[in-house]
LUMNU-327546 format. One record per residue: residue number from 1; residue in three letters; chain; x, y, z of N, C-alpha, C in turn. Coordinates in Angstrom, 3 decimals, always signed. Layout:
// LUMNU-327546
NUM_ALA_A_X_Y_Z_X_Y_Z_X_Y_Z
...
***
This chain:
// LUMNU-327546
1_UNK_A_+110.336_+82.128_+105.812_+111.400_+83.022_+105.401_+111.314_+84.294_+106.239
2_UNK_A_+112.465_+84.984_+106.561_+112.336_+85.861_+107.784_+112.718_+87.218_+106.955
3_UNK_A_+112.209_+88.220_+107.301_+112.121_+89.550_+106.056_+113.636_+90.085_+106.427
4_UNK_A_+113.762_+90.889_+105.638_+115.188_+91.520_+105.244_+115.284_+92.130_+106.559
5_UNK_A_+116.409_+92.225_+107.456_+116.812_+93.614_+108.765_+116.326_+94.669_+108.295
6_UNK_A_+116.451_+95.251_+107.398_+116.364_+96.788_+106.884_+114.892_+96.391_+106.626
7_UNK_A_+114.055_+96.015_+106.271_+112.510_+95.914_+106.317_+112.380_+95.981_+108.178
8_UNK_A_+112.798_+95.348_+109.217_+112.076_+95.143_+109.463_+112.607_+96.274_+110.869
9_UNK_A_+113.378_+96.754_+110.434_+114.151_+98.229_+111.091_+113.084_+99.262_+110.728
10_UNK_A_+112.681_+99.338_+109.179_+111.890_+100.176_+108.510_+110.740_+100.197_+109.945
11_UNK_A_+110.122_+99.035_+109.688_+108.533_+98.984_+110.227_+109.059_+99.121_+111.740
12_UNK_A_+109.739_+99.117_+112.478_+109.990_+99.646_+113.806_+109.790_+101.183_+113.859
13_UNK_A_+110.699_+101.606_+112.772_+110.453_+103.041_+112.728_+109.250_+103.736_+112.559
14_UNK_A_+108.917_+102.851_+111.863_+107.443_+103.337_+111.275_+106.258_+103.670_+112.927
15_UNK_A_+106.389_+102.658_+113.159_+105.608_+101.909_+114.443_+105.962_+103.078_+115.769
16_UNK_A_+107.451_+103.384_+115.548_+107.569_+104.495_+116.687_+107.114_+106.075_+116.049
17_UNK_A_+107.142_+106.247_+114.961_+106.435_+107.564_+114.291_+104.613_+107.173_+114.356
18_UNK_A_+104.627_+106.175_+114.345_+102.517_+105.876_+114.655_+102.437_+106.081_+116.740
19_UNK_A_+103.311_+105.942_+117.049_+103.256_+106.178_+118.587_+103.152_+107.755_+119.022
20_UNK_A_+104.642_+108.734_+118.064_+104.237_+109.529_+118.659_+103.180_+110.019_+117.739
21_UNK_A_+102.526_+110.028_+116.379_+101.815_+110.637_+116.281_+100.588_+110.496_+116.896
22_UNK_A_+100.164_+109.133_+117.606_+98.876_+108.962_+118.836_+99.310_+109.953_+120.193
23_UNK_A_+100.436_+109.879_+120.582_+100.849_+110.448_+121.428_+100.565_+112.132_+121.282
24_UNK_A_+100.657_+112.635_+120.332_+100.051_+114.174_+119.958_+98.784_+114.107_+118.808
25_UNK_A_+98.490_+113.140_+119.359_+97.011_+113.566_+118.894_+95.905_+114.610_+118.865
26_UNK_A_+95.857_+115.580_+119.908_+95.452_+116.492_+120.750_+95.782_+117.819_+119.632
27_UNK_A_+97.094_+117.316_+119.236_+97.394_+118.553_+118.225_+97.061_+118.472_+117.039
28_UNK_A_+96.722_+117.327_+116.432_+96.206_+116.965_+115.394_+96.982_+116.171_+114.401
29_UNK_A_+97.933_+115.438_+115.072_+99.170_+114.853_+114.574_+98.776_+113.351_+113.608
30_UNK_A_+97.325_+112.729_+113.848_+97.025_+111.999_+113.230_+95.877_+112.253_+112.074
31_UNK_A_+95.791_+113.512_+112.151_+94.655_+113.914_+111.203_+95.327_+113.451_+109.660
32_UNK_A_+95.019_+113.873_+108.772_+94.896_+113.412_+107.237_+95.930_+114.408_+106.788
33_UNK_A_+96.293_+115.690_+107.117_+97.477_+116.547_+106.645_+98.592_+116.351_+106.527
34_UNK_A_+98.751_+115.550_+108.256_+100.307_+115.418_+108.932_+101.036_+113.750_+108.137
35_UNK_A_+99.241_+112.955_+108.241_+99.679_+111.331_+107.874_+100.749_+111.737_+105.978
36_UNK_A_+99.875_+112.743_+105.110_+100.070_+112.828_+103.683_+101.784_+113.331_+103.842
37_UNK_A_+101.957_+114.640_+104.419_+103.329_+115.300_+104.561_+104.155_+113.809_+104.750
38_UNK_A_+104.169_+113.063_+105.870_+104.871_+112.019_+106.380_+104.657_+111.035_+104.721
39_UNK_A_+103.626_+110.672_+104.574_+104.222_+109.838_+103.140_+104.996_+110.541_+101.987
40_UNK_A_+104.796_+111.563_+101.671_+105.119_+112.292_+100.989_+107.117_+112.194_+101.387
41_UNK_A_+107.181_+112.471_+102.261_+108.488_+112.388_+102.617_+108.878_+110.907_+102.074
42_UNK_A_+108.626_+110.131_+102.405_+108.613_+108.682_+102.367_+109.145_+108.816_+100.815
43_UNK_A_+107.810_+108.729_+99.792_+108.119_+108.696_+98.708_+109.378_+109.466_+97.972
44_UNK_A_+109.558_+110.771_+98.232_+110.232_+111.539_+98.130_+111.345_+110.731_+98.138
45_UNK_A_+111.908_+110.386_+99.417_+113.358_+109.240_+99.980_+113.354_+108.122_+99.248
46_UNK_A_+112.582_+107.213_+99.075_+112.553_+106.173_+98.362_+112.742_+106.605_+97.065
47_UNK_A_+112.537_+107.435_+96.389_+113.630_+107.918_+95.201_+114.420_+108.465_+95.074
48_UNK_A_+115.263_+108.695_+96.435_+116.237_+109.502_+96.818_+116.364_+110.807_+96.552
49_UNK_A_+115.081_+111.359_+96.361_+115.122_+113.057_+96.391_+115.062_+113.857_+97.898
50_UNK_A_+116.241_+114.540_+98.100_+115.991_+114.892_+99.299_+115.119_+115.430_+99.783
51_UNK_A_+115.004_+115.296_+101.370_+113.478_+115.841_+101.638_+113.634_+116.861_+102.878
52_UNK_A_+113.347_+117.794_+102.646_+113.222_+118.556_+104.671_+111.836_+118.525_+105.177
53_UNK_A_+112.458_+117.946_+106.394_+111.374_+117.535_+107.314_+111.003_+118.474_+108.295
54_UNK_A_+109.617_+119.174_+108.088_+109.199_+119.977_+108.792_+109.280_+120.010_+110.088
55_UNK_A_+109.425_+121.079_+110.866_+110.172_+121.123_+111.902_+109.103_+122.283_+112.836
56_UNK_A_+107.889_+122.735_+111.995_+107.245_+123.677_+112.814_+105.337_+122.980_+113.044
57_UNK_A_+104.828_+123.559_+114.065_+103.257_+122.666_+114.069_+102.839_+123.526_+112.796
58_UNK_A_+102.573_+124.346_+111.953_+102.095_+124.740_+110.338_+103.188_+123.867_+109.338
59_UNK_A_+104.430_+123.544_+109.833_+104.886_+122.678_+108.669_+104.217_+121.354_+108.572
60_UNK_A_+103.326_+120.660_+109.704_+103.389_+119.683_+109.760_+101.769_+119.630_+109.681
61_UNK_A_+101.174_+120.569_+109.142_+99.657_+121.476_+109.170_+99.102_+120.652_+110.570
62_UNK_A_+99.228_+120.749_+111.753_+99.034_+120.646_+113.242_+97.934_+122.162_+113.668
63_UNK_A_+97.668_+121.817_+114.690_+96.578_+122.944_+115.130_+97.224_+123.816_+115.599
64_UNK_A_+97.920_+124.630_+114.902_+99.060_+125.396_+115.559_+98.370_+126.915_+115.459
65_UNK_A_+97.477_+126.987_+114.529_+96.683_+128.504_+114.728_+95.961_+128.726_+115.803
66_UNK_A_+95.427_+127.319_+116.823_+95.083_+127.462_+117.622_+95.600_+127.406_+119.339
67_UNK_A_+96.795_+126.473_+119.079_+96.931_+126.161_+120.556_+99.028_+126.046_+119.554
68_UNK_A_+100.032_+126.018_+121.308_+101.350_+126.072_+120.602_+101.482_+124.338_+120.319
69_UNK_A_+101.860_+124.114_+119.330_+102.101_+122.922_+119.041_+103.748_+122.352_+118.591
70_UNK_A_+104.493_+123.417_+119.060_+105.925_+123.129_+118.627_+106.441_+121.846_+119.465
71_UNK_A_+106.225_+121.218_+120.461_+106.692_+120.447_+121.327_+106.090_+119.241_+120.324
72_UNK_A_+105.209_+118.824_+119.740_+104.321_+117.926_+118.887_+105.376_+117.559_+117.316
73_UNK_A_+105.719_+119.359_+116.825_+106.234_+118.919_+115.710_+107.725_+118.815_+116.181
74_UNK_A_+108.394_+119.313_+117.291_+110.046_+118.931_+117.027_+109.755_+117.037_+117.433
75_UNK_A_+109.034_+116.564_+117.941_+109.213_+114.988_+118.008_+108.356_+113.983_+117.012
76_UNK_A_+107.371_+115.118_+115.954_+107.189_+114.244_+114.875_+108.427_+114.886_+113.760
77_UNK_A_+109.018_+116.029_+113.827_+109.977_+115.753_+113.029_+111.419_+115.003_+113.659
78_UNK_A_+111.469_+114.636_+114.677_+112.486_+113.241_+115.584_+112.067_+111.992_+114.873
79_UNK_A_+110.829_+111.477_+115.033_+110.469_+110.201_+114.898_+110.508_+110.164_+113.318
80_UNK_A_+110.081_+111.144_+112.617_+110.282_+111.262_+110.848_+111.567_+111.274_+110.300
81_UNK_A_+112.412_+111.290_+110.821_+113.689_+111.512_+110.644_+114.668_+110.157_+111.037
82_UNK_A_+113.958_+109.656_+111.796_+114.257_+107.919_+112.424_+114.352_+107.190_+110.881
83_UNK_A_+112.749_+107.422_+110.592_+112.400_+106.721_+109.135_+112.959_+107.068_+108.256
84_UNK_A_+113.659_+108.153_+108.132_+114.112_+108.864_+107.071_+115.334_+108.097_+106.769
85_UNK_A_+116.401_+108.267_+108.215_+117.434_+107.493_+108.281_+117.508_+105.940_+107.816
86_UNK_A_+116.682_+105.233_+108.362_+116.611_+104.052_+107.535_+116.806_+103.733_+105.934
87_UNK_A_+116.025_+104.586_+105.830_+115.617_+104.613_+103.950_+116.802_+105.314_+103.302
88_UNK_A_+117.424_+106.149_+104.080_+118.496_+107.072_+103.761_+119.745_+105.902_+103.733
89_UNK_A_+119.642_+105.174_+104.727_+120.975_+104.633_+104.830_+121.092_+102.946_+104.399
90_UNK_A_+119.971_+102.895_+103.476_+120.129_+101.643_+102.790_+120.338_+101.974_+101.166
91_UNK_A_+120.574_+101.465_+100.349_+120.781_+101.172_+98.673_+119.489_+100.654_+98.795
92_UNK_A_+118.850_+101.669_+98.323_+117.061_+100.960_+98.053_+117.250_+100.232_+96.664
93_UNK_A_+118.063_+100.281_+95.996_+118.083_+99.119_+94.404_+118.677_+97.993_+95.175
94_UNK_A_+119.220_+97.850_+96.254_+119.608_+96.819_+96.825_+118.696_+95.836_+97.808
95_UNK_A_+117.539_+96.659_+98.134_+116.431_+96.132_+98.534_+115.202_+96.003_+98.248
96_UNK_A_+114.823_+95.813_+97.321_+113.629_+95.472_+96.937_+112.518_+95.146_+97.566
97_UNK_A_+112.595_+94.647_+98.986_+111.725_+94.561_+99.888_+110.933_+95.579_+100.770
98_UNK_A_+112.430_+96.300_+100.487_+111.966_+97.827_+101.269_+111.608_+98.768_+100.363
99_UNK_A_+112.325_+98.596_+99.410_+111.517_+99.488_+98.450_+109.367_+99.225_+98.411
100_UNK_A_+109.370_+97.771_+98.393_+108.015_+97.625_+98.348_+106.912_+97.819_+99.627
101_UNK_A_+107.855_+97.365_+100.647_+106.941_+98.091_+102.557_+106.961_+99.434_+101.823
102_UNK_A_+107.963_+100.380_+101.607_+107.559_+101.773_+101.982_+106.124_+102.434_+100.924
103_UNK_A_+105.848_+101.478_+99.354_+105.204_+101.595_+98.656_+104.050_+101.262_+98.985
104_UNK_A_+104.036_+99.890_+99.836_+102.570_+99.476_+100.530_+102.177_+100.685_+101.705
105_UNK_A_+102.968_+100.963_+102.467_+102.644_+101.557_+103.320_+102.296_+102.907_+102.560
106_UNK_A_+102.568_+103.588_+101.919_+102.232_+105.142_+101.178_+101.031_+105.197_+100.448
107_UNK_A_+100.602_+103.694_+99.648_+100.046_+104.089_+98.650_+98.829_+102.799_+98.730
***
């Protein structure tokens, strides 16, 4: 059985937000702060409470007290916003599948 489009759109997105956050690693984009904010959003959407997606390296708690990290957070808030759209632009009571990736993946 082949998973729902919108599942498997989800996990693309997902997959390009795990790229760039390896990709700014340096800034601290995969540490334990940035991964929680990013689920947090997640969950947030999947119950359709809107969410704003941080847009600065302290919104995204990045090493921004130390070095400039704005180039890090305007493309993890790009790639967060990919995912967002997905989840945004499906009837999550209409998918049940996706409702459950975004639950596996968060929690």
């Amino acid at each position: 059985m082949s998973d729902d489009p919108i599942v498997v759109e989800f996990r693309a997105a997902i997959r390009q937000f795990e790229a760039v956050q390896s990709q700014y690693r340096q800034y601290g984009a995969v540490d334990t702060e940035p991964r929680q904010i990013f689920y947090d959003l997640l969950r947030k959407a999947a119950r359709g409470v809107p969410v704003p997606v941080p847009t600065t390296g302290s919104g995204w708690e990045l090493y921004a007290s130390s070095m400039d990290c704005s180039t890090a957070a305007t493309e993890l808030c790009r790639a967060a916003n990919a995912v967002l759209d997905v989840i945004r632009n499906c009837p999550l009571g209409k998918s049940a599948r996706l409702r459950a990736t975004i639950e596996g993946y968060c929690w």
